[in-house]
DOZAVEX-984100 format. One line per 8 residues: number of its first residue (from 1); their letters; for each residue x, y, z of N, C-alpha, C. Coordinates in steps of 0.2 Angstrom, whole numbers, always signed. Example, Ala and Ser with C-alpha at 12.3 -4.5 7.8 and 13.67 -1.06 7.14 Angstrom:
# DOZAVEX-984100
1) as) +66/-28/+39/+62/-22/+39/+66/-16/+39  +64/-11/+35/+68/-5/+36/+64/+0/+39
//
This chain:
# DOZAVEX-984100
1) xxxxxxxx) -87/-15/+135/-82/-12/+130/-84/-13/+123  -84/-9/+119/-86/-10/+113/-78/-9/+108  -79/-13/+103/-73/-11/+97/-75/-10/+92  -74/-5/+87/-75/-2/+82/-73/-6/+76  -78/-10/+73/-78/-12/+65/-80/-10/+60  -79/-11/+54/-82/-10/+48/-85/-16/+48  -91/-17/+47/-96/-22/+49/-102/-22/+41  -100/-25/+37/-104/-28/+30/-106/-33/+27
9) xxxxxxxx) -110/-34/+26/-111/-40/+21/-110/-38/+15  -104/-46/+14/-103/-43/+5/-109/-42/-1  -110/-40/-6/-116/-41/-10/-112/-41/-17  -115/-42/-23/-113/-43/-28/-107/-39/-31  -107/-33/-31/-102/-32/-33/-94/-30/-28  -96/-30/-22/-91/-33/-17/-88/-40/-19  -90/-47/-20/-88/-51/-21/-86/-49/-29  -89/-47/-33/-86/-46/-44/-77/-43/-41
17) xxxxxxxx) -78/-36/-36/-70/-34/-35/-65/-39/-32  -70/-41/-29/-65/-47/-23/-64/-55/-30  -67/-54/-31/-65/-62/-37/-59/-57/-43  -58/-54/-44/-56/-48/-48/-48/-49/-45  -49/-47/-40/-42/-46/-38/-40/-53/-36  -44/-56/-32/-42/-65/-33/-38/-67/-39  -40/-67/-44/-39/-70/-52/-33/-66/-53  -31/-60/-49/-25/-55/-50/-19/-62/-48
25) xxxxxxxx) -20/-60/-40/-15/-68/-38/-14/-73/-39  -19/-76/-42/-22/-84/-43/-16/-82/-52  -14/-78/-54/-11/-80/-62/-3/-83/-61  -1/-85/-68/+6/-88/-66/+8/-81/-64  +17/-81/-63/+19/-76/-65/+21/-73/-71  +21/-68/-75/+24/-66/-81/+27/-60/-81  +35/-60/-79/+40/-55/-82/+37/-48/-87  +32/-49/-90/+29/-45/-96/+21/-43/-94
33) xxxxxxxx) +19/-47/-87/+12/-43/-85/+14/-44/-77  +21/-38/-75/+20/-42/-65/+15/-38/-65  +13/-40/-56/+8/-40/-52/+9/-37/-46  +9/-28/-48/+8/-23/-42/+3/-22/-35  +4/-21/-31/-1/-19/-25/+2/-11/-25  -3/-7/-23/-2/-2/-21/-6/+2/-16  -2/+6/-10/-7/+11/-5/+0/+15/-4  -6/+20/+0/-3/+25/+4/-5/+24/+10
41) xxxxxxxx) +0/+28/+14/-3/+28/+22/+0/+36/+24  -6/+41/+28/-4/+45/+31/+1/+43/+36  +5/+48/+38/+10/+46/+44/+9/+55/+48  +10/+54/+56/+12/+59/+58/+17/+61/+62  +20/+67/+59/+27/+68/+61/+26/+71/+70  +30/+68/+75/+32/+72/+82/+37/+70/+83  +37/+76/+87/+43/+74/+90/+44/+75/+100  +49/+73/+103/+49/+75/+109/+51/+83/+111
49) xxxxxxxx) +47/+83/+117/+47/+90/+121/+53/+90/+126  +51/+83/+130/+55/+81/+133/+61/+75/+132  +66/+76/+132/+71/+67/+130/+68/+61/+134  +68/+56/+130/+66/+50/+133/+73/+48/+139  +71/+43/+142/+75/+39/+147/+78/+33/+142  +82/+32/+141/+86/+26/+138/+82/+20/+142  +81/+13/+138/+82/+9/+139/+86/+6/+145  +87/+2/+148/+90/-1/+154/+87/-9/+155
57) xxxxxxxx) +93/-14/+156/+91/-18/+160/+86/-20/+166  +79/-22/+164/+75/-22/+169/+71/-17/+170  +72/-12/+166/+69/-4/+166/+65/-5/+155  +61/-3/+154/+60/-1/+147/+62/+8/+146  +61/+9/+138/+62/+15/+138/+56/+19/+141  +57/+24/+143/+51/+30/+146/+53/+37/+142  +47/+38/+138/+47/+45/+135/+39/+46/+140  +41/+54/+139/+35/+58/+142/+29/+59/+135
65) xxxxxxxx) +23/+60/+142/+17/+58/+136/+15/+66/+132  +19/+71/+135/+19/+75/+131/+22/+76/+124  +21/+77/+118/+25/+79/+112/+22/+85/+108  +28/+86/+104/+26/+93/+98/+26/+87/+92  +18/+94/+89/+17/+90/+83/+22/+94/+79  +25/+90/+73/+27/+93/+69/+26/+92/+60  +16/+92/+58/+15/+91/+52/+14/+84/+52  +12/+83/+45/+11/+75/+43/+12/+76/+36
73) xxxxxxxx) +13/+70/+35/+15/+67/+27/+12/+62/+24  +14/+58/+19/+11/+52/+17/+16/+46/+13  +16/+41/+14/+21/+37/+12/+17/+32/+7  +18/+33/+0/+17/+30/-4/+21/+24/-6  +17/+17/-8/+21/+11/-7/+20/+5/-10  +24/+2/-17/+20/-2/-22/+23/-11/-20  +19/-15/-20/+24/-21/-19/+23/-24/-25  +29/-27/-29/+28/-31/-34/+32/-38/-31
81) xxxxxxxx) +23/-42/-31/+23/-50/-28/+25/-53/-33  +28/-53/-38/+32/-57/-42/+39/-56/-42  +42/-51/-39/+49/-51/-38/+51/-51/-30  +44/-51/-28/+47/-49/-18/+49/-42/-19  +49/-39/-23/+53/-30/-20/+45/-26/-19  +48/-21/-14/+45/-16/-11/+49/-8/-15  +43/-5/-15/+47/+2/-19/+42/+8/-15  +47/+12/-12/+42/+19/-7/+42/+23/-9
89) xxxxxxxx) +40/+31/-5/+43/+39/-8/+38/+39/+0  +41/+46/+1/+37/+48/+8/+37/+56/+5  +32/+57/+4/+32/+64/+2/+26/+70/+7  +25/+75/+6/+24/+80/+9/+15/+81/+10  +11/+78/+5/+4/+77/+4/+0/+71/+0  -5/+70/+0/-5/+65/-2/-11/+67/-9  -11/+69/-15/-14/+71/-21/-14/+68/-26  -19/+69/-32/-17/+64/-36/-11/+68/-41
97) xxxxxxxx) -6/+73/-37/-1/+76/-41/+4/+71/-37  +5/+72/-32/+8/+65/-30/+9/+58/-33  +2/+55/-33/+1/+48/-35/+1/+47/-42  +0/+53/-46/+5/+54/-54/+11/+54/-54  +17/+56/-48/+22/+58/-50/+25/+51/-50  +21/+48/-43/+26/+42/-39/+24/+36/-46  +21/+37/-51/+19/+30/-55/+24/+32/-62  +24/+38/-63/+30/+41/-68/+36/+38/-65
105) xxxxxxxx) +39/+40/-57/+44/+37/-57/+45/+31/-54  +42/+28/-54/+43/+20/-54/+42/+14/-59  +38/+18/-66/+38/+15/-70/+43/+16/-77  +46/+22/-74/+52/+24/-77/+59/+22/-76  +59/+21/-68/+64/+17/-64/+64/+9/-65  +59/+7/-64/+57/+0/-63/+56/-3/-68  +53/-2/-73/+49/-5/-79/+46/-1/-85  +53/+2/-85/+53/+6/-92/+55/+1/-96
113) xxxxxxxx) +54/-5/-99/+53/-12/-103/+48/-16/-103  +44/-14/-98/+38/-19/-96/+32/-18/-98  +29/-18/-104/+22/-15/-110/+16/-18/-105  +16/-22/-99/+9/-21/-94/+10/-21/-88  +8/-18/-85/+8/-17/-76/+1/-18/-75  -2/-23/-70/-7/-24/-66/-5/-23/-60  -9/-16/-59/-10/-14/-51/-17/-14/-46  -15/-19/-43/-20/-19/-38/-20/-14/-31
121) xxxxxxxx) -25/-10/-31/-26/-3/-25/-32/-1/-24  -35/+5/-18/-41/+3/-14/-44/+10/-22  -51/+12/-21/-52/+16/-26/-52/+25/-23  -48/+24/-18/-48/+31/-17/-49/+35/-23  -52/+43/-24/-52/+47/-27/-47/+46/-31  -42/+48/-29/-35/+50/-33/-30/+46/-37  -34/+40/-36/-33/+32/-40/-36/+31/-47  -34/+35/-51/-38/+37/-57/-34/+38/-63
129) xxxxxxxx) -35/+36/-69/-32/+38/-73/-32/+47/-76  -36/+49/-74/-38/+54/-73/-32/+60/-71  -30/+56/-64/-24/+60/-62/-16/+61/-64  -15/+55/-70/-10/+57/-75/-11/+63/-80  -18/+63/-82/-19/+69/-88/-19/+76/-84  -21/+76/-78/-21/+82/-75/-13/+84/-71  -8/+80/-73/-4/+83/-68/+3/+79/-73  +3/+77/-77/+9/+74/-83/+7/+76/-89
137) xxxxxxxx) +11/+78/-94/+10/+78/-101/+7/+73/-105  +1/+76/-109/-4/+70/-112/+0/+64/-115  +6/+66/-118/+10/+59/-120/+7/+55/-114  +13/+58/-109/+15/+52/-104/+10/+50/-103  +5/+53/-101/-2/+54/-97/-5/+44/-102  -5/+46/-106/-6/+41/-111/-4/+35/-110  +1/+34/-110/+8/+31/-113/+7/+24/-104  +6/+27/-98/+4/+27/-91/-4/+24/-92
145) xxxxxxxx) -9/+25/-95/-14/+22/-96/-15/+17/-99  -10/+15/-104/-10/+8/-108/-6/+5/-105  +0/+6/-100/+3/+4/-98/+3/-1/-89  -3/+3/-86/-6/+2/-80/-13/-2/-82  -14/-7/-77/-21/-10/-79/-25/-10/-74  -27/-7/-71/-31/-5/-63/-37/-12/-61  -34/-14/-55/-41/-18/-51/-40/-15/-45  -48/-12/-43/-49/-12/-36/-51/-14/-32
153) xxxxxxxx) -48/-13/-27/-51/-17/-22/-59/-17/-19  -65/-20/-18/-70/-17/-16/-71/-14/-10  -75/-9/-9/-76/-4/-1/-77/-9/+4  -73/-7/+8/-72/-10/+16/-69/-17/+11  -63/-16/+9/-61/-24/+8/-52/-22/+7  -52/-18/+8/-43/-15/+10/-37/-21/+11  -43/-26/+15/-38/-31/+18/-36/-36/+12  -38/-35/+7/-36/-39/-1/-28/-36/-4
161) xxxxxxxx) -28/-30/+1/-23/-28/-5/-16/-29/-2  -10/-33/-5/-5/-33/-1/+0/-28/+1  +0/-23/-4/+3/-17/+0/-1/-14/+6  -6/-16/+8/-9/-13/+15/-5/-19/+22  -3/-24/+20/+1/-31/+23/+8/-27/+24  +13/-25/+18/+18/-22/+19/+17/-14/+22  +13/-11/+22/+13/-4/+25/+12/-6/+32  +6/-13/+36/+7/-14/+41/+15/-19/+46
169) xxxxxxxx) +18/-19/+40/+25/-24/+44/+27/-17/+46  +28/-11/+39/+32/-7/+40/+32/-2/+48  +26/-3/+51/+22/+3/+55/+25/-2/+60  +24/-9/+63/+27/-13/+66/+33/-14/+67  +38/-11/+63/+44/-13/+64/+48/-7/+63  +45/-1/+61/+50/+3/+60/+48/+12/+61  +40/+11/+62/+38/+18/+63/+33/+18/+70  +34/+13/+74/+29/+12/+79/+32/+17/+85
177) xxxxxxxx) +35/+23/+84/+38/+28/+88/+36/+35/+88  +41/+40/+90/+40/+47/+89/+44/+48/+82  +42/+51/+75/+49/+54/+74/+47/+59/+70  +50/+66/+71/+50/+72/+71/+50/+73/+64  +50/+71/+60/+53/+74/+53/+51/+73/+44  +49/+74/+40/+49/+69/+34/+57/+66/+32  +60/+69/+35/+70/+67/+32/+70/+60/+35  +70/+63/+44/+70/+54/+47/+66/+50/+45
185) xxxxxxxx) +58/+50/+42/+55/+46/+43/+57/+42/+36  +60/+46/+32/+62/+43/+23/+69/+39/+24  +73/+41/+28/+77/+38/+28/+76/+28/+30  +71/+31/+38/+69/+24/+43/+65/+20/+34  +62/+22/+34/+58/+20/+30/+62/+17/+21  +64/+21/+20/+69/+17/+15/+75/+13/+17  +78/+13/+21/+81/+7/+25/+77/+0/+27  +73/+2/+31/+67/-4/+29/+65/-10/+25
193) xxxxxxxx) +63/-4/+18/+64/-5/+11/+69/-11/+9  +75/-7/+8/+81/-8/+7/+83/-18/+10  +82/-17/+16/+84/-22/+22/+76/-29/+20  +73/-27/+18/+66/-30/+17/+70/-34/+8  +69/-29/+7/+69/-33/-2/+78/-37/-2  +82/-34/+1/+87/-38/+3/+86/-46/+2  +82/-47/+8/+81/-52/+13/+80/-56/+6  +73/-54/+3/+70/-57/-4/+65/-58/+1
201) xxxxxxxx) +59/-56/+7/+55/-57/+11/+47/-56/+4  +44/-61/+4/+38/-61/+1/+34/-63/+5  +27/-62/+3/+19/-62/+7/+18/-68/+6  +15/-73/+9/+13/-81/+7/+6/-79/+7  +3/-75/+1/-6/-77/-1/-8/-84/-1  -13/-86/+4/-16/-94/+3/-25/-91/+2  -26/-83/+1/-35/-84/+3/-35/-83/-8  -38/-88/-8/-41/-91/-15/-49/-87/-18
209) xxxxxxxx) -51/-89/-23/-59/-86/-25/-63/-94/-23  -59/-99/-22/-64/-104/-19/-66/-104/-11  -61/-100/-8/-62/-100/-1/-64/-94/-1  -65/-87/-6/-68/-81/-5/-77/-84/-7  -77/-90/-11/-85/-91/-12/-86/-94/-6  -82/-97/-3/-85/-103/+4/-87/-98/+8  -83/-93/+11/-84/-88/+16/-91/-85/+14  -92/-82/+7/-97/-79/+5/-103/-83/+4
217) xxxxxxxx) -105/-87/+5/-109/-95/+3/-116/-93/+6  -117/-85/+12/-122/-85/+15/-124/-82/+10  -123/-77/+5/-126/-75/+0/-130/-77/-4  -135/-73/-4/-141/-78/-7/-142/-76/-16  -136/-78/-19/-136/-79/-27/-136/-86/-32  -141/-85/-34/-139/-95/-37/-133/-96/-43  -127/-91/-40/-121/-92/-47/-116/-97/-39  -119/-93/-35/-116/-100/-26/-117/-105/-24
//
């Protein structure tokens, strides 16, 4: 049996991003520079051919292994680990016309008072300041650049960012099923949300830049 890893040694600028975003978490908290994670996750919409059998006492549910696909979407999703909230949108593609709208309205929603935002996210493409100027007005476009301070995460190091943590509760607890639609899926998904940040549920980070140097210690740099 074999299982499929991304399998690397870190090297210097793997650890520069990884100490980067370390020093992100490692700050107090400040009202006036919170501390965003941010990912998307594809999702794919099905639905059943056939109805499932209900759940029963001593019986689990049975759905048949056939389904209709119906399309896919993307569910874009910020976490600010200084307040505990979670903030979504589930939209139809995943572009940097998308990821310009979703930061317009969150930062117009959320933190139209707040003169810094540090967002921590992977470097996909579309992760750009770039993608403000091409798809919002050069004001806003502007306005979103001084206002966002980007760390990314280093390649193959995804596992740094806590919105990939919250993206995975969310797939464990509320999309691990068939469901047919972008409506259903926005709605499951924003109830979630909603019932999540409720709670006041926050992520207990303990990997530090002292235990990211220990883990890294094979590397052969004399700053080790």
């Amino acid at each position: 049996m074999t299982e499929e890893w991304c399998i690397s040694k870190p090297n210097g600028d793997y650890i520069a991003c990884m100490e980067d975003v370390l020093d992100v978490y490692e700050q107090p908290s400040d009202p006036m520079r919170p501390r965003i994670c941010f990912d998307e996750l594809p999702c794919q919409l099905l639905d059943e051919i056939i109805a499932p059998i209900s759940m029963e006492p001593g019986s689990p549910r049975k759905e048949d292994y056939e389904y209709e696909r119906c399309g896919t979407c993307s569910l874009l999703l910020a976490y600010d680990l200084d307040r505990g909230m979670r903030y979504l949108q589930v939209r139809d593609r995943r572009t940097k016309a998308d990821y310009a709208d979703f930061w317009d309205w969150l930062t117009k929603t959320h933190y139209a008072d707040t003169p810094m935002i540090q967002v921590v996210q992977d470097n996909l493409n579309t992760h750009t300041y770039g993608s403000f100027y091409e798809n919002l007005p050069a004001q806003r476009a502007h306005q979103l650049k001084h206002q966002l301070q980007f760390h990314f995460t280093p390649k193959h190091g995804s596992w740094l960012n806590m919105a990939e943590i919250e993206l995975s509760v969310l797939v464990r607890q509320c999309l691990d099923r068939r469901i047919p639609s972008l409506r259903v899926l926005e709605q499951e998904a924003l109830a979630w949300q909603d019932d999540r940040n409720q709670a006041g549920t926050q992520i207990n980070w303990t990997f530090t830049t002292a235990k990211a140097r220990e883990a890294a210690s094979t590397l052969r740099t004399p700053e080790f």
